[in-house]
N, C-alpha and C positions, 0 to 999 in steps of 0.2 A: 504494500500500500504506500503510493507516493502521494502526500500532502503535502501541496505549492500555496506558498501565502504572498503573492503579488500583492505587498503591502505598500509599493511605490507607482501603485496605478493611479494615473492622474497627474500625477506629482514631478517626476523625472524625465532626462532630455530621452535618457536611454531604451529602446525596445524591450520587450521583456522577454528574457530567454528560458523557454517549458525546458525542465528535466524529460518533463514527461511526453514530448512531442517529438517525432524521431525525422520532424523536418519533410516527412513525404507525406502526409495526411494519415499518419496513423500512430500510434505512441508507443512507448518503450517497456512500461508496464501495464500490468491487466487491469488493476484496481489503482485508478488515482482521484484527486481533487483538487481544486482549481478554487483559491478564494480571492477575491476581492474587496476593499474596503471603502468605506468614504469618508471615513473618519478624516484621512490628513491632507484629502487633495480638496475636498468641500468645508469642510470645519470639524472641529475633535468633536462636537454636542453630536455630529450625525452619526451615531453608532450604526452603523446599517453595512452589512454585506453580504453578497451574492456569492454561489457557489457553483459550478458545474462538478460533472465527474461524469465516470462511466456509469450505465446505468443501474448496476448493481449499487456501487455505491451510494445512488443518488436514492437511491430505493431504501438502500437503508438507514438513511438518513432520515430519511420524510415517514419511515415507522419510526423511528425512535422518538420523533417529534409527535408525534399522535400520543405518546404515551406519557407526554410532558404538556407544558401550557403551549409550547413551541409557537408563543406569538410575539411578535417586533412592532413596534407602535406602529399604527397606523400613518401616523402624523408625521413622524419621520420618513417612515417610505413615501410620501407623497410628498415633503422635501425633498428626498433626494432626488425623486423622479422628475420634481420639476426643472432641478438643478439641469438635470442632465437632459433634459428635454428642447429646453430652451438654449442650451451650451452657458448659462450663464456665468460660469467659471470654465472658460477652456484649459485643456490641458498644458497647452503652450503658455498659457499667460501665467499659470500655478508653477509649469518646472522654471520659467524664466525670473519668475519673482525667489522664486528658494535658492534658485543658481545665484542670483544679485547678492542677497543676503551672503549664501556661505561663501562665493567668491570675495565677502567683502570683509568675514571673518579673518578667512586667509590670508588677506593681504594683511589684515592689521598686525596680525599673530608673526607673520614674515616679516612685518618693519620692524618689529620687539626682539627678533631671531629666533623664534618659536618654529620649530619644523613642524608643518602642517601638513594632512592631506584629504584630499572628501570630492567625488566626483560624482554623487548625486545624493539626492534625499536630505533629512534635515541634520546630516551630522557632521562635524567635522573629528577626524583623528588626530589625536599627538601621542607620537611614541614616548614614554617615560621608561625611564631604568626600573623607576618603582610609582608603582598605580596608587597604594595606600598614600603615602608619603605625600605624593605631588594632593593628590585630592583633597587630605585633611588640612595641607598645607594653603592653599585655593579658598577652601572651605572657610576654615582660620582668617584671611584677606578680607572675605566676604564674597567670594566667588564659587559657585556652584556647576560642578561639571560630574557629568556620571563616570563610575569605573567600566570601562572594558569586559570586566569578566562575566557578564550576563552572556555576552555575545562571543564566546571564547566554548571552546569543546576541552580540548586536551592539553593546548599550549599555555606556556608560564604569561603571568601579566605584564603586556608589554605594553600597554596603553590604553588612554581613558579615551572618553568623548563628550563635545561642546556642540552644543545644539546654536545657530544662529540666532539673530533678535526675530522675531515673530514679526516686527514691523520696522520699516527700513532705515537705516541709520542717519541720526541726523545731527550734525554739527556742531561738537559740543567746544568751547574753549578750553584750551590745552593749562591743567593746574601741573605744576611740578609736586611729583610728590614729595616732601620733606622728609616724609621718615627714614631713619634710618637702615640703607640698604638692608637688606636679610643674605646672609649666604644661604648659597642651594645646601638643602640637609638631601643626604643616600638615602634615609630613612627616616619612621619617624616607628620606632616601637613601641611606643609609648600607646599608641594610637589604636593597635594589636589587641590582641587578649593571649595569653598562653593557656595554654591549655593540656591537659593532659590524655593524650588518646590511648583509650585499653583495650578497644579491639577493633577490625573492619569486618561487617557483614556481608558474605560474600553474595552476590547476585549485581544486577541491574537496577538503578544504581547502586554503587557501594557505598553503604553507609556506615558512621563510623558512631561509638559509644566512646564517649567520652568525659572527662570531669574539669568544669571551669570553675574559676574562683566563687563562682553564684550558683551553683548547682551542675545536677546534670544533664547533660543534652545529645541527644542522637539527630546527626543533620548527615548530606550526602558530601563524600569526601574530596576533594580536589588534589588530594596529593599525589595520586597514582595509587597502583594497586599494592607496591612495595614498602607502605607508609607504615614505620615500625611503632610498636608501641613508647612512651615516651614523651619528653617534652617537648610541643612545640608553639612557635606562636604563628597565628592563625587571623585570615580577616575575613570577616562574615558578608555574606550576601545574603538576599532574600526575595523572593517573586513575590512582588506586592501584587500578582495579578491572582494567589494563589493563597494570600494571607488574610485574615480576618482582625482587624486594630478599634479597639474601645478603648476610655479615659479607663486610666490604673487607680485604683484607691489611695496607691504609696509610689512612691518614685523608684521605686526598688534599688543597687540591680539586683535581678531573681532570673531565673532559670530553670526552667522544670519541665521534664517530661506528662504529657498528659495521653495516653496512650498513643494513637501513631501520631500525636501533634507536640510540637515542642513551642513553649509558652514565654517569650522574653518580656520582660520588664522595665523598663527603664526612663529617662527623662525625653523627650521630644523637644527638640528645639526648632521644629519647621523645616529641618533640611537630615536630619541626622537621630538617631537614637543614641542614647548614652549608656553604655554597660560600665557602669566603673570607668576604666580609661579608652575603654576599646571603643569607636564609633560604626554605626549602622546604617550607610548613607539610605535611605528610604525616597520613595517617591510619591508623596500621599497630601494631593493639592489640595489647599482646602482645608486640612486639619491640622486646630490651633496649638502652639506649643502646649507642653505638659507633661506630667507621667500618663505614658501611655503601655498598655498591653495589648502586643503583638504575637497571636495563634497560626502556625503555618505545618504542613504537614514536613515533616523530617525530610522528605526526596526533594523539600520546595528552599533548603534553608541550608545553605550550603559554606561551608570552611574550606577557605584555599591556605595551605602551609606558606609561611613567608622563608624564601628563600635570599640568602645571603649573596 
């Protein structure tokens, strides 16, 4: 089963290339699906997407929806449809505005000697030696960029990403900043959690049992499959698409297993969760600082080892 999320439909200079199309009219696997969005080429409010597939699949789609409310507002699909009816955002005028935007990221990031890269969609790349480090460091400034490693399989963290201005730049007077330079830090440990790993569960994904200064916690492992028991430090990620966050009674930090869901606790400052000293960059717009408790399934909350 090949699932395609053409999530840059609308939006990008580039064609889109099917895994699943073998280029003569006919495809490369038996079972596939085809999504589309309009969330980022019409506006984020239009949660609305379309699906093709083989017909098997598409068949069983459309039972599993019978057996569920399987309904999308009404009110939206008839925005989107007029959207695209009337062309009233063409696709050319949506990749040509994102392209202005990150082209113009880039150049800035390039006059500062920032090595940059991004050739479509709304992100832009910087290689970093170290992802925690640079970001909590960013973060600290009052700058706000995601880590890399959501979008990472198997390789070490080699870089974050900066989302361009949402609306286009406009002309600010140049302040010199006074303060006193910062050297670049390698790292920032401090920022980490150590942790103590006691075992890896073998399967898909592998999950690890472990003991942090705030309880215990089982999340999926990032280290390889040769990750020995032991000390290490470790920087947390987590799928807020997968996570469940309500006000805390206490600002903890706490830690706890709750059968296959693991329970973290800690302060919210709008951009970051606070474990003690380790940070939880989050992405949860809308929700006001505080102690906040965060519920995510263990495969969805993930520890990548910090490497030296």
């Amino acid at each position: 089963m090949l699932i395609e999320d053409d999530h840059g439909h609308g939006m990008v200079d580039q064609p889109f290339q099917s895994l699943a199309s073998d280029g003569r009219g006919g495809t490369t696997v038996t079972h596939w699906a085809l999504v589309r969005s309009a969330a980022k080429a019409l506006g984020p409010d239009l949660r609305v997407a379309v699906f093709t597939g083989d017909a098997d699949t598409v068949a069983r789609v459309l039972g599993r929806q019978r057996l569920d409310a399987g309904w999308v507002s009404h009110l939206l699909q008839r925005a989107v449809l007029e959207l695209r009816r009337t062309d009233a955002a063409p696709a050319a005028t949506v990749a040509a505005a994102y392209r202005a935007r990150r082209d113009a990221l880039l150049t800035a990031l390039a006059a500062h000697g920032v090595r940059a890269h991004g050739e479509s969609g709304v992100n832009v790349w910087v290689p970093v030696p170290d992802e925690t480090a640079a970001v909590a460091a960013l973060l600290h400034r009052g700058w706000v960029v995601a880590p890399g490693a959501r979008f990472r399989l198997t390789s070490r963290p080699p870089s974050g990403s900066a989302s361009p201005a949402c609306t286009p730049p406009r002309p600010r007077p140049r302040r010199r900043d006074r303060r006193r330079p910062q050297q670049p830090r390698p790292r920032l440990p401090d920022h980490l959690m150590r942790i103590r790993l006691e075992r890896l569960r073998p399967g898909l994904p592998v999950l690890a049992e472990v003991r942090t200064p705030y309880g215990p916690a089982v999340a999926r492992w990032r280290g390889g499959p040769a990750g020995p028991p032991g000390e290490h430090q470790v920087e947390w990620t987590v799928d807020e698409d997968h996570a469940t966050v309500r006000p805390a009674d206490r600002p903890g930090p706490e830690i706890r297993i709750e059968g296959g869901l693991l329970v973290l606790v800690g302060e919210f400052d709008g951009e970051a969760l606070r474990l003690g000293d380790a940070l939880l960059l989050l992405d949860l717009p809308g929700r006001p600082p505080g102690p906040l408790e965060l519920t995510v399934p263990h495969e969805h909350a993930e520890l990548y080892p910090y490497e030296t």
